[in-house]
MOPAC internal coordinates of N, CA, C and O (Angstrom, degrees):
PM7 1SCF
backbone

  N    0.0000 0     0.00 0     0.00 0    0    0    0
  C    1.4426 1     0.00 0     0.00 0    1    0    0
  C    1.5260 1   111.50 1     0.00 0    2    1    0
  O    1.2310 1   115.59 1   128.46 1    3    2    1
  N    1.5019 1   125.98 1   -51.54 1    3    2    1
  C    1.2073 1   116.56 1  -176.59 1    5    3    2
  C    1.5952 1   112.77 1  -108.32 1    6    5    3
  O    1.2310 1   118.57 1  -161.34 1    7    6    5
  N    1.4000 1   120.33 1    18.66 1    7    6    5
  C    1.4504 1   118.88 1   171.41 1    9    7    6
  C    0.9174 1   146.53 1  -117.43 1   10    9    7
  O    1.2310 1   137.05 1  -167.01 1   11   10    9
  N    1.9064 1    84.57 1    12.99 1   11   10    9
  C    1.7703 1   111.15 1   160.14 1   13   11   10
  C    1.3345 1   118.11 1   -96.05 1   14   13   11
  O    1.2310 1   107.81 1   -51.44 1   15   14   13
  N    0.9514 1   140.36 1   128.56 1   15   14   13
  C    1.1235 1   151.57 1   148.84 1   17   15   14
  C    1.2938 1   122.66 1   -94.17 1   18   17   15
  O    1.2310 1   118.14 1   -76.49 1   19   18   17
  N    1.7533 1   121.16 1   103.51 1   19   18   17
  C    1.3454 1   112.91 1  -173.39 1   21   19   18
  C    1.7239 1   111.54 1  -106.28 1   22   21   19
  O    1.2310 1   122.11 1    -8.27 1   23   22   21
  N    1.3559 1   113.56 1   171.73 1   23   22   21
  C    1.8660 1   109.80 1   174.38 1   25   23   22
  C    1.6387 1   117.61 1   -29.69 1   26   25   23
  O    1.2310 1   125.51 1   139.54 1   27   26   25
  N    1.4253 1   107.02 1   -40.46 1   27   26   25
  C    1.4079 1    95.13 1  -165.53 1   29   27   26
  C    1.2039 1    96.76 1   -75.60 1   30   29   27
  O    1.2310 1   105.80 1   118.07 1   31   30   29
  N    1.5114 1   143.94 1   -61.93 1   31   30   29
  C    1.7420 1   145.10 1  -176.25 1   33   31   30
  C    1.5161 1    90.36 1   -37.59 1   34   33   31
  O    1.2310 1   125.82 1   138.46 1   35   34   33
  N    1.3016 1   106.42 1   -41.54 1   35   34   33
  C    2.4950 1    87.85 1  -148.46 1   37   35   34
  C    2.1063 1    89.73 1   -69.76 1   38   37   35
  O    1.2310 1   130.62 1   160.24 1   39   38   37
  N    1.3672 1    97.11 1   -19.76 1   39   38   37
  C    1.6604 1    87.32 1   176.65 1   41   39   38
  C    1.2355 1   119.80 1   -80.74 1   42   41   39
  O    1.2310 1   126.72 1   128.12 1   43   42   41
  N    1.4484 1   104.69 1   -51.88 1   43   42   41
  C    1.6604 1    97.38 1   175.72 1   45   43   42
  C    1.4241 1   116.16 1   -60.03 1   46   45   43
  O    1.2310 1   112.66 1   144.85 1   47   46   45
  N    1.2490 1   131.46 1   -35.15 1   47   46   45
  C    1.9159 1   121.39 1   160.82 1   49   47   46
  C    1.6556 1   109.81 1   -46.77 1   50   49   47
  O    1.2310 1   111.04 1   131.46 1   51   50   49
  N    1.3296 1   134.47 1   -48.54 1   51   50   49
  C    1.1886 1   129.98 1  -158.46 1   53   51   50
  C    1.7646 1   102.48 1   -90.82 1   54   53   51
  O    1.2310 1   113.88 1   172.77 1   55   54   53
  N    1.5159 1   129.19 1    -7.23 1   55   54   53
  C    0.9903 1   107.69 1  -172.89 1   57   55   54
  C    1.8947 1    94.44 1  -121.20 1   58   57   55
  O    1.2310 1   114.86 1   172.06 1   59   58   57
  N    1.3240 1   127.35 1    -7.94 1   59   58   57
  C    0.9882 1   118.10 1   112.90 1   61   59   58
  C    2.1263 1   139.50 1   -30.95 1   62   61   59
  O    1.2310 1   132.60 1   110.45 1   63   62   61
  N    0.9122 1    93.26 1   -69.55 1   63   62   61
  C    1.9086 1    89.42 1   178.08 1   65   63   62
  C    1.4176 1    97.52 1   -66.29 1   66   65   63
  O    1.2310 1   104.85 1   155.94 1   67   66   65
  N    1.0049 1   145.61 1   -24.06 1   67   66   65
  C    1.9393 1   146.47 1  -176.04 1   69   67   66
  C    1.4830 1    97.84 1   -78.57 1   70   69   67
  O    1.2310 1   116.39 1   159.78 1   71   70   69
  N    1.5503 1   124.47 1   -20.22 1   71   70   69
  C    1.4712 1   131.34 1  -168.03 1   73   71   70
  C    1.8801 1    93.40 1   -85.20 1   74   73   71
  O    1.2310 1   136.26 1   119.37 1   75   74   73
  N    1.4999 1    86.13 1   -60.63 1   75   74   73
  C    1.8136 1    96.80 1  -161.94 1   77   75   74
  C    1.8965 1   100.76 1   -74.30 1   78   77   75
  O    1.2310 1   111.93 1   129.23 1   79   78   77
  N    1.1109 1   132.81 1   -50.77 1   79   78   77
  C    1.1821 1   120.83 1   171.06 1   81   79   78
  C    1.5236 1   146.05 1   -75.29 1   82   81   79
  O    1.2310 1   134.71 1   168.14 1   83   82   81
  N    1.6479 1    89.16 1   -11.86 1   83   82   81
  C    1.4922 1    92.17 1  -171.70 1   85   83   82
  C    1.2711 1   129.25 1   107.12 1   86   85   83
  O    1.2310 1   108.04 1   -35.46 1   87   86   85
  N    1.3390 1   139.95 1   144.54 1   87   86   85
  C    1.6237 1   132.89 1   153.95 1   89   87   86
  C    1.5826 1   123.54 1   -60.43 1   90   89   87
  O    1.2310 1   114.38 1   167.21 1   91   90   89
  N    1.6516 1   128.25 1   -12.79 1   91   90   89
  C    1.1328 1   130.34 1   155.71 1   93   91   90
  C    1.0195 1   119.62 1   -69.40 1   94   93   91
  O    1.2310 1   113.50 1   111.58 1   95   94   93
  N    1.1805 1   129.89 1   -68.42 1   95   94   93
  C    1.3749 1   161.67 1  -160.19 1   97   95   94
  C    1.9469 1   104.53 1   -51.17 1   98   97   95
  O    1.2310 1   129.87 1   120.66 1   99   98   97
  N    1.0656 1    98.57 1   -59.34 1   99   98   97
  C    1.5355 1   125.74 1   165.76 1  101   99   98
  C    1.5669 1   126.11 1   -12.03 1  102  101   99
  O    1.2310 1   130.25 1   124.09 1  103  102  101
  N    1.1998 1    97.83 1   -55.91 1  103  102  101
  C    1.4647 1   124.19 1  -165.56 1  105  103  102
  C    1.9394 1   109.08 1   -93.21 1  106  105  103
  O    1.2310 1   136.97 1   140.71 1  107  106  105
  N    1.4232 1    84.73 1   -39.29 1  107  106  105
  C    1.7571 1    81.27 1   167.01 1  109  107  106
  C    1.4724 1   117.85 1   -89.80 1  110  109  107
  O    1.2310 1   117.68 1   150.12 1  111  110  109
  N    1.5379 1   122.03 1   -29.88 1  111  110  109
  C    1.1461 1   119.28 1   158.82 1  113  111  110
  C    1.7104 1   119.11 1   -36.09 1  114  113  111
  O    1.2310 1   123.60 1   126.93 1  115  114  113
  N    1.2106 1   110.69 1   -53.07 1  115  114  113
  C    1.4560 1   112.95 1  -169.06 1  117  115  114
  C    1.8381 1   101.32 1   -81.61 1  118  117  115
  O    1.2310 1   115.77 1   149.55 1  119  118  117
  N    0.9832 1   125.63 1   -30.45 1  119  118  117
  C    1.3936 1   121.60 1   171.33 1  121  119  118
  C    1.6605 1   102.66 1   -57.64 1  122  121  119
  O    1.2310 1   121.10 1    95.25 1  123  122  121
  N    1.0371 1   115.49 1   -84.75 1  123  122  121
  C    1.3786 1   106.96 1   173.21 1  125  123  122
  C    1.2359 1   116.91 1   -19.96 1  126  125  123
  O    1.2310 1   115.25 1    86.71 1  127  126  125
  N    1.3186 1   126.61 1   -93.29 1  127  126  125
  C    1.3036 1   126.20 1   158.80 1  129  127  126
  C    1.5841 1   122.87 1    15.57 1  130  129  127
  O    1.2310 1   131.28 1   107.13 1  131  130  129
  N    1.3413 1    95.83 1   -72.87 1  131  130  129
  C    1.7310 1   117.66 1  -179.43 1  133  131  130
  C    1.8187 1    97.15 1   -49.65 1  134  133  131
  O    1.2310 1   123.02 1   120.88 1  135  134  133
  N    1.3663 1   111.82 1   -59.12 1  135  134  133
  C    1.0235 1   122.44 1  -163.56 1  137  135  134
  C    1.8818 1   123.35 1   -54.48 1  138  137  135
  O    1.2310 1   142.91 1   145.63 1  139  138  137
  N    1.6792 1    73.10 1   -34.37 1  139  138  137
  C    1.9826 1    79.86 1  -159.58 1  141  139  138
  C    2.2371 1    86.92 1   -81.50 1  142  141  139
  O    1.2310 1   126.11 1   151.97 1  143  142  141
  N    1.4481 1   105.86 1   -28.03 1  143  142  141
  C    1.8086 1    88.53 1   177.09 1  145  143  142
  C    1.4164 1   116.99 1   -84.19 1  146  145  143
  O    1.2310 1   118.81 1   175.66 1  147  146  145
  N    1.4090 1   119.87 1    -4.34 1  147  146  145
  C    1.8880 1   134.21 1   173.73 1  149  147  146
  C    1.9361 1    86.71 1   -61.70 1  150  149  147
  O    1.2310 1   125.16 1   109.24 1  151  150  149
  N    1.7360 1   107.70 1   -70.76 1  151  150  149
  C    1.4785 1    97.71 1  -170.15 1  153  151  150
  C    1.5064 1   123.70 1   -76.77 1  154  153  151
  O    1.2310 1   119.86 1  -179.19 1  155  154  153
  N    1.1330 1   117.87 1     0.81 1  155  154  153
  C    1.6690 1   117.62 1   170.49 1  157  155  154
  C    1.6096 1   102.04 1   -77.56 1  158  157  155
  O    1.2310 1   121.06 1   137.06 1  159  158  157
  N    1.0764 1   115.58 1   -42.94 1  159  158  157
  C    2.0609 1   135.09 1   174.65 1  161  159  158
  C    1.2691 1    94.92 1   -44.88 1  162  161  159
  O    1.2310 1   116.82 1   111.98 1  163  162  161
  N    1.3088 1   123.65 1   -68.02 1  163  162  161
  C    1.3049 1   133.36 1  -166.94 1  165  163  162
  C    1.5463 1   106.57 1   -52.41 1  166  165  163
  O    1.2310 1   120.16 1    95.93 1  167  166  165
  N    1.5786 1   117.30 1   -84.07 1  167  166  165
  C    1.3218 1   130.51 1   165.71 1  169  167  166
  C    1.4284 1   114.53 1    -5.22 1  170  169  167
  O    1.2310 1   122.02 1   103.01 1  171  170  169
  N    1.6155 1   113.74 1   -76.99 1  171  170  169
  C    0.9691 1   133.53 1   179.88 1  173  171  170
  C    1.5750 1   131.52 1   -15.94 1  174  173  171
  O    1.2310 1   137.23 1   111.91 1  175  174  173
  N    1.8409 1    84.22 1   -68.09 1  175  174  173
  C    1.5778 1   121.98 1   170.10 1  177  175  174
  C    1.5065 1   108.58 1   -55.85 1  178  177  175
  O    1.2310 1   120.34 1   121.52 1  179  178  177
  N    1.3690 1   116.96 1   -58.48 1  179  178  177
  C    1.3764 1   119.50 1   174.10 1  181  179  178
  C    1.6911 1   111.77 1   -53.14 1  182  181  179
  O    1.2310 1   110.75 1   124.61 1  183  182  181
  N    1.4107 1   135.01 1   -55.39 1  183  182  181
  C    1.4503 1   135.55 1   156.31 1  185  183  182
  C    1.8688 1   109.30 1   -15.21 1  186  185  183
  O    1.2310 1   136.37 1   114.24 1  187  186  185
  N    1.4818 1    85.92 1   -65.76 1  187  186  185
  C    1.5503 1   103.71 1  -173.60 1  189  187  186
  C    1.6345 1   114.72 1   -15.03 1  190  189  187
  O    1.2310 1   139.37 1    98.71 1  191  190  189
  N    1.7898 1    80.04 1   -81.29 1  191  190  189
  C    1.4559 1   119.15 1  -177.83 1  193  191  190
  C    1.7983 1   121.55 1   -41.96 1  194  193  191
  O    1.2310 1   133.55 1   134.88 1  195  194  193
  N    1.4468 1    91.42 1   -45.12 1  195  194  193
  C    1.3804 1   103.61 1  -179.39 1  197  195  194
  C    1.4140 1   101.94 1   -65.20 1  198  197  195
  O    1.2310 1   121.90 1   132.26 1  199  198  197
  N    1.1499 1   113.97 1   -47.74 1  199  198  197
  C    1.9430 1   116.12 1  -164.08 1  201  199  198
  C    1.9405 1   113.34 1   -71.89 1  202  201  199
  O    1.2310 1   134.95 1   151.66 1  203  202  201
  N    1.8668 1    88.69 1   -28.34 1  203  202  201
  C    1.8882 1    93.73 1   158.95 1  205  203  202
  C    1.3807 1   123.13 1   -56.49 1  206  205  203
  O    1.2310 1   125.43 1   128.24 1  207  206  205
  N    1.8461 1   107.18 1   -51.76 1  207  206  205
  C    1.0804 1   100.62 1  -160.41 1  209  207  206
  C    1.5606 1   103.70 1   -81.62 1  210  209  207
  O    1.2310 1   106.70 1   157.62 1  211  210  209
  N    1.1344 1   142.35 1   -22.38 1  211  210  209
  C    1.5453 1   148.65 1   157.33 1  213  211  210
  C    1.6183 1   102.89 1   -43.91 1  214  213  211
  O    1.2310 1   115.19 1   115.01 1  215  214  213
  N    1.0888 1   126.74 1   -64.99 1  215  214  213
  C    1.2186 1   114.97 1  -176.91 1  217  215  214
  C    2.0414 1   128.82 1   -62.20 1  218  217  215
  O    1.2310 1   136.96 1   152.08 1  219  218  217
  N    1.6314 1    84.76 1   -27.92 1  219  218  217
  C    1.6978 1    93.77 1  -178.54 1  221  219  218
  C    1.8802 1    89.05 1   -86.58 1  222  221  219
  O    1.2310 1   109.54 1  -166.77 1  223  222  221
  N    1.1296 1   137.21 1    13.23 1  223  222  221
  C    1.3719 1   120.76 1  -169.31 1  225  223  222
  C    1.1836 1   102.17 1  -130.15 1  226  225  223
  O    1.2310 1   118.61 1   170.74 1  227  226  225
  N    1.4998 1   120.25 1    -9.26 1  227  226  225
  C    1.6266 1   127.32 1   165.42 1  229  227  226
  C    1.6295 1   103.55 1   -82.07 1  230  229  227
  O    1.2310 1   113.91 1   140.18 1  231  230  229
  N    1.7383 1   129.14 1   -39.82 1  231  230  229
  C    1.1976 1   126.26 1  -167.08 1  233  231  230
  C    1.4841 1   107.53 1   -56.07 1  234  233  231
  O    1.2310 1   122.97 1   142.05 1  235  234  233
  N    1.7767 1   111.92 1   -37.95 1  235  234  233
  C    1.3098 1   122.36 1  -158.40 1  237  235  234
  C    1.9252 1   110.47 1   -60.62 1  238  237  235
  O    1.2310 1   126.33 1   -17.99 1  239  238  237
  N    1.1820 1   105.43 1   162.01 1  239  238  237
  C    1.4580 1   109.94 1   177.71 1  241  239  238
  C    1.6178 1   104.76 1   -76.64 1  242  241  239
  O    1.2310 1   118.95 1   -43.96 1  243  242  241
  N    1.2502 1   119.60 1   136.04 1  243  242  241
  C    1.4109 1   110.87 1   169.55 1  245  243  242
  C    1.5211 1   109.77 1   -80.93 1  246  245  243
  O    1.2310 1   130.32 1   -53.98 1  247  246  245
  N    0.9300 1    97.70 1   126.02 1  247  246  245
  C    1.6296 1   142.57 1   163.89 1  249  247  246
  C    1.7620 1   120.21 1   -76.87 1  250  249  247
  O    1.2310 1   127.92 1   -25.22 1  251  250  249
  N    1.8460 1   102.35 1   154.78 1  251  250  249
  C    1.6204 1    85.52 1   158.98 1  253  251  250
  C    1.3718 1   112.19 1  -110.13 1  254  253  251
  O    1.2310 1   123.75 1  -165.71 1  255  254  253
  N    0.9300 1   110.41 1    14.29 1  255  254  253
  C    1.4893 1   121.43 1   155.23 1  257  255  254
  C    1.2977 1   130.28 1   -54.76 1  258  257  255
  O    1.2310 1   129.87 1   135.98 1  259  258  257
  N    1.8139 1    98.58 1   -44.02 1  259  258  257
  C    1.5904 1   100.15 1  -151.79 1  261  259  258
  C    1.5597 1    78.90 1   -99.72 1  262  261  259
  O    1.2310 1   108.15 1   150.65 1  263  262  261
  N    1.2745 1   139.75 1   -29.35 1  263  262  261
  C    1.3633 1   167.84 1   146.63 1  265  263  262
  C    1.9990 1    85.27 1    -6.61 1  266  265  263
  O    1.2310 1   117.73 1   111.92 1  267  266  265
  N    1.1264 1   121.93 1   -68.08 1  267  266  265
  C    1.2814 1   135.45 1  -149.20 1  269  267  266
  C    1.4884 1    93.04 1   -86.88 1  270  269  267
  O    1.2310 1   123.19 1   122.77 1  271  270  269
  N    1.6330 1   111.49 1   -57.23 1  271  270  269
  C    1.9505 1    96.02 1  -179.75 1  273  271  270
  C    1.0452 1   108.19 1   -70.55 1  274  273  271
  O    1.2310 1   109.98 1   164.88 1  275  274  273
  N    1.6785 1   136.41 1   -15.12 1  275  274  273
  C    1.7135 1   110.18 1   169.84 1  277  275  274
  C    1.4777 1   116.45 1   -57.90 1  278  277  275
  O    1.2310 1   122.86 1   124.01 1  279  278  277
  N    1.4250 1   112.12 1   -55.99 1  279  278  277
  C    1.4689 1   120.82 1   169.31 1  281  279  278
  C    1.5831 1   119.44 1   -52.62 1  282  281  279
  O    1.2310 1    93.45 1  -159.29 1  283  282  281
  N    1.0215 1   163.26 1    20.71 1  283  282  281
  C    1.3968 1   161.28 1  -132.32 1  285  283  282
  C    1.4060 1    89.32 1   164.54 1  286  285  283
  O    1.2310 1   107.60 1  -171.24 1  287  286  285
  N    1.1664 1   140.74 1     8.76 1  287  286  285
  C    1.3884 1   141.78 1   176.37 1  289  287  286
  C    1.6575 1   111.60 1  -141.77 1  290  289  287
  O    1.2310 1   131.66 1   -90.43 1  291  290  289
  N    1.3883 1    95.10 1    89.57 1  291  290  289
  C    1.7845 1   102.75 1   177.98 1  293  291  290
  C    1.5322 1   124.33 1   -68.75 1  294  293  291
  O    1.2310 1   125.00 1   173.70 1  295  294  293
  N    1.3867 1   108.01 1    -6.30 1  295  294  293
  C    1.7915 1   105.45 1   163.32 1  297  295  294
  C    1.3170 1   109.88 1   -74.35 1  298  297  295
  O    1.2310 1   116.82 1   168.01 1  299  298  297
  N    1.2918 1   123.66 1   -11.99 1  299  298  297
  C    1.1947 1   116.40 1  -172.22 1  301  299  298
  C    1.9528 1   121.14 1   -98.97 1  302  301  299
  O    1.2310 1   137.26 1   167.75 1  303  302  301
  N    1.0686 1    84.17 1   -12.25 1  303  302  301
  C    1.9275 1   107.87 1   164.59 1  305  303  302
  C    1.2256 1   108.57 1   -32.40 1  306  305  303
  O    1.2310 1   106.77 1   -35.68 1  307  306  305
  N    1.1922 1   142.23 1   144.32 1  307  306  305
  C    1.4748 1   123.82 1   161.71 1  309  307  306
  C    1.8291 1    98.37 1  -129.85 1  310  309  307
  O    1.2310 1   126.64 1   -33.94 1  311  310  309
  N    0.8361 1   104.84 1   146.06 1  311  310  309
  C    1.8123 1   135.27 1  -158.52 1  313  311  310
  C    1.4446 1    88.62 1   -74.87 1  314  313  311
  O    1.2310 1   120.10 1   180.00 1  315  314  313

């Protein structure tokens, strides 16, 4: 019921917000917009990555290898 959104709703929302904001207003609204879900994407992905490589780096056998890049590797410090 509410997780369709078809042509006629996506118009009546946008010509609604063209009512309440304006034809200026409009265009930077949606830039922003664009902008603030580009860096949540980003973030996100970066989270991701970090929580892969933590998990594929806990499976591994400890080593004195890996022993040596934790130490020689200050992201890996914990506060």
């Amino acid at each position: 019921m509410f997780g369709k959104i078809g042509p006629m709703e996506l118009i009546l929302i946008l010509v609604i917000a063209l009512v309440v904001f304006g034809p200026k207003k409009l265009p930077e609204i949606g830039k922003a917009l664009g902008n603030a879900i580009n860096e949540f994407k980003k973030h996100s992905n970066k989270v991701s990555a970090e929580l892969e490589d933590a998990v594929s780096s806990a499976n591994e056998e400890p080593t004195i290898e890996n022993a040596k890049k934790a130490k020689d590797n200050p992201a890996s410090k914990k506060v």
